[in-house]
C-alpha positions as CSV (number, residue, x, y, z in Angstrom):
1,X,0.0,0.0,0.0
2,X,1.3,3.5,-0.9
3,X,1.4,6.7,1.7
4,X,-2.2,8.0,0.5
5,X,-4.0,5.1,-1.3
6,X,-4.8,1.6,0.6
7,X,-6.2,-1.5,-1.5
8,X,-9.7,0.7,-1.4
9,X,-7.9,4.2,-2.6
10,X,-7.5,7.2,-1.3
11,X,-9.9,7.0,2.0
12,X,-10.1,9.2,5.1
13,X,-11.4,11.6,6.9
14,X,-13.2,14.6,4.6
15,X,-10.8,17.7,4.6
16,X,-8.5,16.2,7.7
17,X,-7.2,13.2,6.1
18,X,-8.4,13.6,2.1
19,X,-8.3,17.3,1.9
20,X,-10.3,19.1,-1.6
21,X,-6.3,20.0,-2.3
22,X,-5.6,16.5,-2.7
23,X,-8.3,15.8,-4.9
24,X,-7.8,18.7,-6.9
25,X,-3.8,17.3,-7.4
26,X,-5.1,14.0,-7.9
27,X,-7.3,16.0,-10.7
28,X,-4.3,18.0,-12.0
29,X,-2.1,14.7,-12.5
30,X,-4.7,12.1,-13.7
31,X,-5.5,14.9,-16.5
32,X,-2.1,15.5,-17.2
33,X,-0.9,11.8,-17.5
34,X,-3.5,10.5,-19.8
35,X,-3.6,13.8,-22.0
36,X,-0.2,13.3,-23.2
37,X,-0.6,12.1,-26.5
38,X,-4.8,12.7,-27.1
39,X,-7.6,14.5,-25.0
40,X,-8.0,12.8,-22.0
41,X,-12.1,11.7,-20.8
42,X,-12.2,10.8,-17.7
43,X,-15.6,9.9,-16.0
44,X,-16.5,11.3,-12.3
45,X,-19.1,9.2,-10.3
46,X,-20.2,10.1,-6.2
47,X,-21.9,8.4,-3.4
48,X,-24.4,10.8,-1.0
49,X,-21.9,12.4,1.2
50,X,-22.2,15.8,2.1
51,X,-18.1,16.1,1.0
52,X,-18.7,14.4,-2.5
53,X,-20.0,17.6,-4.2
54,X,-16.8,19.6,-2.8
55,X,-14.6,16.4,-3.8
56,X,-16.3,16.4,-7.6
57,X,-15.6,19.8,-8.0
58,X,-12.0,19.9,-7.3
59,X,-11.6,16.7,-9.4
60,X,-13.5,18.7,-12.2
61,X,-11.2,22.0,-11.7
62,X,-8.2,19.6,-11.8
63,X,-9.2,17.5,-14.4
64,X,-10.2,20.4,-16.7
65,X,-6.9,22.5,-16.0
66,X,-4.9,19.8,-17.4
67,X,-6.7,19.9,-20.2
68,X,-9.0,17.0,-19.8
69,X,-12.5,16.5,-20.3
70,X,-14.5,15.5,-17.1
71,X,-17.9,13.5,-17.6
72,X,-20.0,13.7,-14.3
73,X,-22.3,10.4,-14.4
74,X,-23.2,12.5,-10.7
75,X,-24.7,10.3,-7.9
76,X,-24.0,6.8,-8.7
77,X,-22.1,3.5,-8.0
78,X,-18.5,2.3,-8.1
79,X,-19.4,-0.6,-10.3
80,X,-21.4,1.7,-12.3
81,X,-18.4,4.0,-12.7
82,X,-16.4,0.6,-13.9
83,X,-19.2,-0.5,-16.3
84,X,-19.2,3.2,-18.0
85,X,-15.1,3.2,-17.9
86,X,-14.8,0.3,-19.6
87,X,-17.8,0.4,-22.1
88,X,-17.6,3.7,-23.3
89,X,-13.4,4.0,-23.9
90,X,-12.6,6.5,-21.0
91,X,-9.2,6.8,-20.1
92,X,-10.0,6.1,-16.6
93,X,-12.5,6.7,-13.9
94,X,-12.8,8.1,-10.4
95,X,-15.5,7.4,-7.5
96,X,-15.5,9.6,-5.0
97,X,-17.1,7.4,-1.9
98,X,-15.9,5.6,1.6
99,X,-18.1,3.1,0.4
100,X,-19.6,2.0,4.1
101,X,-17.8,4.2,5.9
102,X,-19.2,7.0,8.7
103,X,-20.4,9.8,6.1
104,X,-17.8,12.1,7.4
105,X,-15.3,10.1,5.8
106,X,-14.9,9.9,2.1
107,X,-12.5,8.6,-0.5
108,X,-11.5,8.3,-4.4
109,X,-11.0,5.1,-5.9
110,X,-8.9,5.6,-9.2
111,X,-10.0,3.0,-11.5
112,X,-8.0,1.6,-15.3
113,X,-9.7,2.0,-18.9
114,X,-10.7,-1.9,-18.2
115,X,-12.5,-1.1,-15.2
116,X,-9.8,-2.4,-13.0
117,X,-8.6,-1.0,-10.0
118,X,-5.8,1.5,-11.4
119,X,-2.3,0.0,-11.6
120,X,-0.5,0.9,-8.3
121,X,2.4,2.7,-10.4
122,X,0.2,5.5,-11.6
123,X,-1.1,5.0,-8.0
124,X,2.6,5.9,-6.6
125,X,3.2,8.9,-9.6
126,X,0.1,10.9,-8.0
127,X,1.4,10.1,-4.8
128,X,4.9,11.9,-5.7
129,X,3.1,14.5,-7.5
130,X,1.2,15.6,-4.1
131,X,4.3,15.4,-2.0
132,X,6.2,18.1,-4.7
133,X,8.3,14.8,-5.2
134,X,8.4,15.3,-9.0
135,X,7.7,18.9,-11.0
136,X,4.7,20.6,-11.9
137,X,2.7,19.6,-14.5
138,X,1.7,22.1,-17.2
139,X,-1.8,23.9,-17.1
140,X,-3.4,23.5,-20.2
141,X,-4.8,27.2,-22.0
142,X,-6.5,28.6,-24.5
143,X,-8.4,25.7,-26.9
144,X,-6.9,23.1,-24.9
145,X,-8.6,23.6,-21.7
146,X,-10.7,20.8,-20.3
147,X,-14.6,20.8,-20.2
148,X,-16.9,19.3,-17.6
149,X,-20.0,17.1,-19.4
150,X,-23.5,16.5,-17.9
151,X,-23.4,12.2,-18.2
152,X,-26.3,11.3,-16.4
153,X,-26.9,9.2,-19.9
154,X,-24.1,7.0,-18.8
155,X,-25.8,6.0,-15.3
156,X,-28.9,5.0,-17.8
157,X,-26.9,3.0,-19.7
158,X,-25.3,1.2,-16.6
159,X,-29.5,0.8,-15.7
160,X,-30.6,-0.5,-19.3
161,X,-27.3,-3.1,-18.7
162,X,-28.7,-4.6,-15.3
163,X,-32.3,-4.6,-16.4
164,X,-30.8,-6.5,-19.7
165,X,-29.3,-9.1,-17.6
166,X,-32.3,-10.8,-15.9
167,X,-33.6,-14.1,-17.7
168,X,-36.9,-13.8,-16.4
169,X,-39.7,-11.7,-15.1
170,X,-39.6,-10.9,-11.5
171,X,-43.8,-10.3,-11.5
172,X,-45.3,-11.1,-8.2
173,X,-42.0,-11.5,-6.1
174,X,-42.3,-8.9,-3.0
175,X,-38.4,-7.4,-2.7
176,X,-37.1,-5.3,-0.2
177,X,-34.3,-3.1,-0.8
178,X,-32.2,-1.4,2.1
179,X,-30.5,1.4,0.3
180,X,-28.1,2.5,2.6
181,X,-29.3,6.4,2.0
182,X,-26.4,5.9,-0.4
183,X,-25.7,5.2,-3.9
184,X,-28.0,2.6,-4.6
185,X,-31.5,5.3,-4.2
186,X,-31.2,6.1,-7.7
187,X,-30.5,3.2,-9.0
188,X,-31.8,0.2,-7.3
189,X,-35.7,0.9,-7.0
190,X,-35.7,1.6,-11.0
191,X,-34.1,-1.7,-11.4
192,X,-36.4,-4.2,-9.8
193,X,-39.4,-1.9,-10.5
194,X,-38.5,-2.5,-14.2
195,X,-38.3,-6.4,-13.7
196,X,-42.1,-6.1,-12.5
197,X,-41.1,-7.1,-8.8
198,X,-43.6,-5.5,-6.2
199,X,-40.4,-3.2,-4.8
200,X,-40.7,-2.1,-1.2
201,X,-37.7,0.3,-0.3
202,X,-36.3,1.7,3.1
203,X,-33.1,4.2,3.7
204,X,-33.6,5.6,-0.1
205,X,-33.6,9.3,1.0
206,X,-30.0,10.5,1.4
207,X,-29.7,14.1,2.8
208,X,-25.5,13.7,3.0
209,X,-25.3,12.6,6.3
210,X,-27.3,9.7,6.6
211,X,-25.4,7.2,4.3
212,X,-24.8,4.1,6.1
213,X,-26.0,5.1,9.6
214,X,-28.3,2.5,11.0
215,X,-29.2,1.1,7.7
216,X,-27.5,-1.2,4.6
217,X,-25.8,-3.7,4.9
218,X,-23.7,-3.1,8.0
219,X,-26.7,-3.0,9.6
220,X,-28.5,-5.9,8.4
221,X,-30.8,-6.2,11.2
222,X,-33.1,-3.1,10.3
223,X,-33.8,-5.1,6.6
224,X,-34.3,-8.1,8.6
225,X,-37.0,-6.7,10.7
226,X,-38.9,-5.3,7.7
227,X,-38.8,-8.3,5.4
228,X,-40.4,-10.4,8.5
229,X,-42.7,-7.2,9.3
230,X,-43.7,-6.5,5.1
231,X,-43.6,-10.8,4.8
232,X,-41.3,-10.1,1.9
233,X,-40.0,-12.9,-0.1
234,X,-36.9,-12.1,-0.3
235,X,-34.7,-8.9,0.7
236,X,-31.1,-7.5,-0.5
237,X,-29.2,-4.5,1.6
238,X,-25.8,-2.4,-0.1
239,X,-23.9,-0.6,1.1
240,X,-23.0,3.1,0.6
241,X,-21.4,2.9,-2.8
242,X,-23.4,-0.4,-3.7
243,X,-20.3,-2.3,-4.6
244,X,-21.8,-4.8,-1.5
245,X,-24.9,-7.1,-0.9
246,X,-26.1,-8.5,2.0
247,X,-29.5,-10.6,1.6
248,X,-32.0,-11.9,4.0
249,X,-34.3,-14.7,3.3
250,X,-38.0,-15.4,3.6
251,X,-37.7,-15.9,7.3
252,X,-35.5,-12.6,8.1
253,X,-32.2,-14.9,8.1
254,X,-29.2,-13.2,6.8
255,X,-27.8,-15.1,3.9
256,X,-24.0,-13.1,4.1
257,X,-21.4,-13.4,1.1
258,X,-20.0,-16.9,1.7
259,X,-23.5,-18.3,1.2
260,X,-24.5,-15.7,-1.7
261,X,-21.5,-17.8,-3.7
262,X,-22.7,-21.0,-2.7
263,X,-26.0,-20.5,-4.3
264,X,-24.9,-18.9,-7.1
265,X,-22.0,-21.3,-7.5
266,X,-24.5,-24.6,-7.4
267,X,-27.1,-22.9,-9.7
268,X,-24.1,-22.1,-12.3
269,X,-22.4,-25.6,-11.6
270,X,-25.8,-27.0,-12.2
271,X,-26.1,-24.6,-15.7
272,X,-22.8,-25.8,-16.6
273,X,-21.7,-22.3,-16.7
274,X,-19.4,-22.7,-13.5
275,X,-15.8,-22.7,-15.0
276,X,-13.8,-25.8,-13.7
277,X,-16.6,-26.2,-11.2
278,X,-14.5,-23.3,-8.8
279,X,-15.4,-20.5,-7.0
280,X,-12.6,-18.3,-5.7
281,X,-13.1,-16.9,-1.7
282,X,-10.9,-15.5,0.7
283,X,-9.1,-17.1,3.6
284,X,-12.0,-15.4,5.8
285,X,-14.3,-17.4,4.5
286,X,-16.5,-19.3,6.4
287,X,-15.4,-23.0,7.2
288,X,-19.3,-24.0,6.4
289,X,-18.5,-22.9,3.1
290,X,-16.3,-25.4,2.5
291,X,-17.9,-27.8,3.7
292,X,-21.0,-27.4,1.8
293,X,-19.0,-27.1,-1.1
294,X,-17.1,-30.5,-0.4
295,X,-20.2,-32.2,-0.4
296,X,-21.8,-31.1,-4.2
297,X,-18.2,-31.4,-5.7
298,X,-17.9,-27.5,-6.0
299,X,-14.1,-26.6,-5.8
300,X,-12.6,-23.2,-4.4
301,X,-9.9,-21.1,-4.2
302,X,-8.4,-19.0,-1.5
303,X,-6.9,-15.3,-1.2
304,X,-5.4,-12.7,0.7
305,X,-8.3,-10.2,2.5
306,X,-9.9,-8.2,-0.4
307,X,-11.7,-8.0,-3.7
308,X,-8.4,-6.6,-5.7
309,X,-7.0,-10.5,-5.3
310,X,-10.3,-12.1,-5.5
311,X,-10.3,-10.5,-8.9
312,X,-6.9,-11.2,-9.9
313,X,-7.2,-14.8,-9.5
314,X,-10.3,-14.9,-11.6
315,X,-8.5,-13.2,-14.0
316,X,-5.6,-15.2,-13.9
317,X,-7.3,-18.8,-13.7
318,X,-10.2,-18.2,-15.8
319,X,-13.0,-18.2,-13.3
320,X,-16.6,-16.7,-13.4
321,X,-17.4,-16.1,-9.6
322,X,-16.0,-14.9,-6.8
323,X,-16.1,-12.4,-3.6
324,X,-16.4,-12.3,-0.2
325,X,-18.3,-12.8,3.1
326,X,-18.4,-9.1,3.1
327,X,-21.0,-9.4,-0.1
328,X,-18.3,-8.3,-2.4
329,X,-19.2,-10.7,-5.0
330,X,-17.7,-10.8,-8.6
331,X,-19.4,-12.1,-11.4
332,X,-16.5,-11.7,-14.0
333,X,-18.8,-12.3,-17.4
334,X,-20.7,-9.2,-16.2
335,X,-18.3,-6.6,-14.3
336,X,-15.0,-6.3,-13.1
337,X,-16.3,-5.1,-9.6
338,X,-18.0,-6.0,-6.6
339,X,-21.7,-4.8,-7.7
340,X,-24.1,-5.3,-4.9
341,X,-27.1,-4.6,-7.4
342,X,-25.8,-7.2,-10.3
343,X,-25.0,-9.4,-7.4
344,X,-29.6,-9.2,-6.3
345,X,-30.4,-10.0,-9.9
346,X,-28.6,-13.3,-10.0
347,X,-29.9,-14.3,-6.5
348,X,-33.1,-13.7,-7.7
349,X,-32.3,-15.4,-11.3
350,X,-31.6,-18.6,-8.8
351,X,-34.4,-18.2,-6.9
352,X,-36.3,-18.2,-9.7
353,X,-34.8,-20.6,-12.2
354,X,-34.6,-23.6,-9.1
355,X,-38.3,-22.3,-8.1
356,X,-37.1,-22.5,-4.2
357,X,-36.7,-19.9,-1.9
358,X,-34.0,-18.3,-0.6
359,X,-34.2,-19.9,2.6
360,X,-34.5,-23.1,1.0
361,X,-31.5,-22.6,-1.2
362,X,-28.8,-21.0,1.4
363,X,-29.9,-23.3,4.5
364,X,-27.2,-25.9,2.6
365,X,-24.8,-23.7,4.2
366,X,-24.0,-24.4,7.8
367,X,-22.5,-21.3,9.2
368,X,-19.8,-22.3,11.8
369,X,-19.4,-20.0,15.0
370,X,-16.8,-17.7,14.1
371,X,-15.1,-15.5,17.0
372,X,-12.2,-12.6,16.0
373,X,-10.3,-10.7,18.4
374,X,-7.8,-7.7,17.7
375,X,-4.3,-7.9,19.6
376,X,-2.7,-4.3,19.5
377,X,0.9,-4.9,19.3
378,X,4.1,-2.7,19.7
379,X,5.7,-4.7,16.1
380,X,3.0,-6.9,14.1
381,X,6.1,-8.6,12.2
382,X,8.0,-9.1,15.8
383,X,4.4,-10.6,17.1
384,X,3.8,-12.7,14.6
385,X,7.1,-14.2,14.3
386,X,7.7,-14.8,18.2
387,X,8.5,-18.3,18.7
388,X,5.9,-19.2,21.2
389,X,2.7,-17.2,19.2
390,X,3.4,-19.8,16.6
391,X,3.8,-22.8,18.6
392,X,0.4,-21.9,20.3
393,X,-1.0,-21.4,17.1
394,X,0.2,-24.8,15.7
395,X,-1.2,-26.4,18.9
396,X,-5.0,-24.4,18.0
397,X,-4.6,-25.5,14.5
398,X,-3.5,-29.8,15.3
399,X,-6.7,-29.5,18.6
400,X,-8.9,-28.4,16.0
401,X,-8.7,-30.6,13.3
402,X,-10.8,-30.7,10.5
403,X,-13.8,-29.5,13.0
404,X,-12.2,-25.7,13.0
405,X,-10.0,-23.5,12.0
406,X,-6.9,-21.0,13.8
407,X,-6.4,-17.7,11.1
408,X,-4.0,-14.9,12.7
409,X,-3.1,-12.0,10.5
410,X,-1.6,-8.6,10.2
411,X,-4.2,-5.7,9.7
412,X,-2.9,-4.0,6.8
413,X,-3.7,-0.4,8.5
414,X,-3.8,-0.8,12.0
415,X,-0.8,-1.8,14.7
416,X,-3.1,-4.8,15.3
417,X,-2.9,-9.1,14.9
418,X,-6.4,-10.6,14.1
419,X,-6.9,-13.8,16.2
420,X,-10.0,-15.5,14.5
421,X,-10.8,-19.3,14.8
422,X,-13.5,-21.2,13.8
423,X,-15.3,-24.0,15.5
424,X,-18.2,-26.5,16.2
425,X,-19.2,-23.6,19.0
426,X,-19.1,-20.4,20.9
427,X,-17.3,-21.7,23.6
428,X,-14.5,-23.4,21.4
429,X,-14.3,-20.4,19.7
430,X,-13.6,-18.3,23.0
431,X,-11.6,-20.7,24.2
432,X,-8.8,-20.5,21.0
433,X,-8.9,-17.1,21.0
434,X,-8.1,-16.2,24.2
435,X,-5.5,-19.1,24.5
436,X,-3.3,-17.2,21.8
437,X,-4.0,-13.3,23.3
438,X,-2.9,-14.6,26.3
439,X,0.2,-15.5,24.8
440,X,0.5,-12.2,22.9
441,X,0.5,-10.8,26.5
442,X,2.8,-13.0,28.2
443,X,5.5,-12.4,25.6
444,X,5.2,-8.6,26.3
445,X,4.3,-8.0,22.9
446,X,1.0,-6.0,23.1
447,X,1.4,-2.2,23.3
């Protein structure tokens, strides 16, 4: 990870961390680098946050005094951004969003002409051009001075792609959608409504503070309570940039990303469209998962902690599905994202093809207890390689057999080790867990 932009870009507070003079030099280079040898277009999408006008706007001014042309799609989502990107031949794209982060907070996410995450070299070159590391870049004048476009028309187009992807009428299915007062609101609804499901929508009025508080799908429980209260047949929260999707089930259960994959996994095995029968997950995965896939011959693949790899090993291997518990879930024939809203429509093509309910379909899946406890530490490499941490470990791991799981990892922003095991129970869990913090704290490692 670089000094400003993590694995989900350039994320922080609004105008204490990420400051509009940062966006408008991340602006100033982007327009600069890809307007070398042509007119640079670069497309502008924003989440709901209060700070996402401001951050717009000093993309815009940057964009345009380099001499590119800015397209605004306005308030939309990060997969949408990557749809329009790589459809439309942008030279990039930028989402201004902290996805389901407090609404204070905000971010931009740079994103490639294929609607990739941006290579972390151009990543590194803004990075240097913030810190004065490398000269100015020329201002463009005269003719050559960028424009901003109205491209609401793109977000429309991103619309007519979803509603073009369901197989089959969604007439007489009662949906609920938890918006997350985020991006989602003006997309989601039109969607679904479009399909001919009876739509019933909560948390679809952002006011720029609102995004993600009490609602989506960090909050699960509030979409919960109103399937069971609306007797909804089914019910999908996102998150505040809708690149997530959480779902709940007839009954109000959550069905969380690990068992979103292993329904759409089956139904694709089963459709023979399941390329060499694999779905690719992360090592957070739920052991249930793996289970349930052991037992219908469904193969899968592990990664580091975030979309970016799940992606990459798609890419690299060939394979059509992947994400993770989260609800980040890739469906590589259609996007190059997470989508949360893409991720509903094949749920419901499932649902609907296999003529079972949710319920029905996820309840394959037996979640295992999970428990996962952060160690604050004075050196996460000097933790993680003291000799007794991974003898107690080992020990966890050989106890636990084939009925659990031990995973201990760095965070990747925090001086903190994430104990996490998996088990047949609560208790087990507990029991792990706080074997190997104790030995964090014996060894005088914690800070």
């Amino acid at each position: 990870m670089g000094k400003y932009f993590g694995t989900d870009g350039f994320r922080g507070e609004a105008n204490v961390v990420l400051t509009v003079e940062h966006a408008f030099k991340v602006g100033r280079y982007l327009g600069w680098y890809f307007g070398q040898e042509h007119k640079a277009r670069i497309v502008i999408g924003k989440d709901t946050r209060r700070s996402s006008y401001m951050f717009e706007y000093a993309l815009a001014a940057g964009l345009t005094a380099s001499g590119a042309d800015a397209y605004l799609l306005h308030v939309t989502t990060t997969p949408s951004v990557s749809y329009v990107v790589r459809t439309e031949d942008f030279d990039c794209g930028l989402m201004i969003s902290a996805s389901h982060n407090p609404y204070y907070d905000n971010g931009i996410k740079a994103i490639n002409s294929a609607g990739h995450k941006m290579e972390a070299e151009v990543e590194e070159k803004i990075e240097a051009y913030i810190d004065g590391k490398i000269g100015e870049v020329p201002l463009a004048t005269k003719e050559n001075i960028g424009r901003t476009v109205d491209y609401a028309a793109g977000r429309n187009r991103y619309i007519g792609h979803l509603i073009a992807l369901a197989t089959r009428s969604f007439k007489d299915m009662k949906v609920g959608l938890d918006c997350a007062n985020g991006s989602s609101s003006s997309i989601a609804k039109s969607v679904f409504d479009a399909l001919g499901a009876k739509t019933y929508v909560i948390n679809n009025e952002p006011n720029g503070v609102n995004i993600n508080t009490n609602c989506g799908s960090t909050h699960i429980e509030v979409l919960q309570a109103f399937v069971k209260e609306k007797k909804l047949d089914v019910g999908f929260a996102y998150d505040g940039d809708a690149d997530r999707c959480i779902a709940v089930d007839e009954n109000g259960n959550v069905v969380d990303g690990d068992r979103i994959m292993y329904v759409c996994g089956k139904y694709l095995m089963e459709q023979g469209r399941l390329a060499d029968h694999t779905i690719v997950t992360t090592i957070m995965s739920n052991l249930g998962l793996y289970k349930a896939c052991d037992k219908i011959g469904m193969k899968y693949e592990q990664t580091a902690v975030g979309d970016k790899y799940v992606y990459e090993n798609m890419l690299q291997n060939g394979y059509v599905l992947g994400g993770e518990q989260s609800g980040h879930i890739i469906f590589s024939k259609h996007a190059r994202t997470g989508d949360g809203i893409l991720t509903s429509l094949m749920v419901m093509e499932a649902i609907l093809e296999k003529k079972q309910s949710l319920g029905t379909l996820a309840d394959e899946v037996k979640i295992f207890p999970q428990l996962l406890k952060n160690v604050r530490v004075k050196d996460k490499r000097t933790a993680l390689d003291n000799e007794a941490v991974q003898k107690a470990i080992e020990q966890t791991a050989e106890e636990l057999g084939s009925d659990g799981r031990i995973l201990v990892r760095e965070s990747g922003t925090e001086p903190v080790i994430r104990v996490m095991v998996e088990a047949a129970s609560d208790e087990i869990c507990e029991k792990y867990v706080d074997g190997v913090v104790k030995i964090f704290e014996q060894e005088g490692l914690c800070e």
